[in-house]
C-alpha positions as CSV (number, residue, x, y, z in Angstrom):
1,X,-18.7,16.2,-11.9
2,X,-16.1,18.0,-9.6
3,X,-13.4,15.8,-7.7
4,X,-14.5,16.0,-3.8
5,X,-10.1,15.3,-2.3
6,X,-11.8,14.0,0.9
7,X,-13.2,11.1,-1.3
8,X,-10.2,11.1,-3.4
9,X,-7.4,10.6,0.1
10,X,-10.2,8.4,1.4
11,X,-10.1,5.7,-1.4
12,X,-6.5,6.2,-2.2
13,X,-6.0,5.2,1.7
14,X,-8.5,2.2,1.4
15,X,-6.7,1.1,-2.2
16,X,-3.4,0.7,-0.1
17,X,-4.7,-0.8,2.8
18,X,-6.6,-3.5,0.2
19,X,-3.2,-4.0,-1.3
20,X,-0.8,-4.4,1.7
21,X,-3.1,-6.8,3.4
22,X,-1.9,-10.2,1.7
23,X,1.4,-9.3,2.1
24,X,1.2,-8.7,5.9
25,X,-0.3,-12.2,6.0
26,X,2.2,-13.7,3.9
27,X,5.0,-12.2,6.3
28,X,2.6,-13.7,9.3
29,X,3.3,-17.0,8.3
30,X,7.0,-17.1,7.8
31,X,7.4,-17.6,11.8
32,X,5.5,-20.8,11.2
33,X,7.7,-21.4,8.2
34,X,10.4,-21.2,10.2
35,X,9.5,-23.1,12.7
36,X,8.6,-26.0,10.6
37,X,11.6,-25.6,8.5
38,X,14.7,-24.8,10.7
39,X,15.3,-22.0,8.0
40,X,16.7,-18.7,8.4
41,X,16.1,-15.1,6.9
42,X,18.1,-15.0,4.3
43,X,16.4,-18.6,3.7
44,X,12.5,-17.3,4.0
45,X,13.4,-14.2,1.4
46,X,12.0,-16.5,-1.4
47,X,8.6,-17.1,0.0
48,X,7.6,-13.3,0.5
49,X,9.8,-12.8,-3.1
50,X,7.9,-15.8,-4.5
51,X,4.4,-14.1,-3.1
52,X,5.1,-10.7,-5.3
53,X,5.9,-12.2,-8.2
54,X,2.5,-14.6,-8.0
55,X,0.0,-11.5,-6.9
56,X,2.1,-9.3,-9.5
57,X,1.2,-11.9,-12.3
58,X,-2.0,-12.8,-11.5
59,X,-4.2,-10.4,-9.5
60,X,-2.5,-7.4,-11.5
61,X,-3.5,-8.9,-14.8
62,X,-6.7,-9.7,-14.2
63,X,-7.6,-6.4,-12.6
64,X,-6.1,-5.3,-15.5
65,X,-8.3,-6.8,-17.7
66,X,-11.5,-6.5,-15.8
67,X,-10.9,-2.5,-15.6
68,X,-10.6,-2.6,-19.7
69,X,-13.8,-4.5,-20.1
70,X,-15.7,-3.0,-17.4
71,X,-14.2,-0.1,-16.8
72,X,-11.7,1.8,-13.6
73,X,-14.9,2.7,-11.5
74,X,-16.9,-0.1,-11.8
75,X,-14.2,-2.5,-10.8
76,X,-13.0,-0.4,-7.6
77,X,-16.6,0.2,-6.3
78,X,-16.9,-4.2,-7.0
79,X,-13.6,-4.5,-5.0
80,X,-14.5,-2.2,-2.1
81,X,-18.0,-3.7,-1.9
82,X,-16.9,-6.9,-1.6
83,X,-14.0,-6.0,0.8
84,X,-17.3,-4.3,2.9
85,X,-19.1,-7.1,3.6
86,X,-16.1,-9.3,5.1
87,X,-14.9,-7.0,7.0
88,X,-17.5,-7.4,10.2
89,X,-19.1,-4.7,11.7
90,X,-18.3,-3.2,15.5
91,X,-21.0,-4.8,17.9
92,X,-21.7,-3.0,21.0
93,X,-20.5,-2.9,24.1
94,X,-22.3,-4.7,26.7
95,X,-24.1,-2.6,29.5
């Protein structure tokens, strides 16, 4: 089997996409945080530090794990599946 680079740039972009979107969600919510809390930057630095340190522990392990019992393309195609179906498809314009 001969490595097609179109599909190789194509999932590397989708695989960083995948991975920056919690992040952009957690930095979505420290306005609110904020808000709530009267806090600062320099005060909010913990929640998006606190964040890595959670996804680095968990998610990477178990993805870790899952690719050693299951195997590295097994596991991507599962994650990009499932990332498929929640992502909603365009609907038509209206005439």
């Amino acid at each position: 089997m001969t490595a097609n680079p179109i599909r190789t740039v194509a999932f590397a972009g989708a695989a960083m996409l995948v991975s920056y979107l919690p992040f952009s969600a957690v930095d979505g919510a420290l306005g609110a945080v904020a808000a709530a809390t009267g806090a600062g930057t320099p005060r909010l630095q913990w929640v998006s530090d606190a964040f890595a340190v959670a996804l680095a522990a968990v998610a990477t392990l178990w993805a870790a794990v899952l690719t050693a019992a299951l195997g590295t393309t097994a596991v991507a195609t599962a994650a990009l599946l499932r990332l498929r179906r929640r992502i909603p498809s365009p609907q038509p314009a209206a005439p």
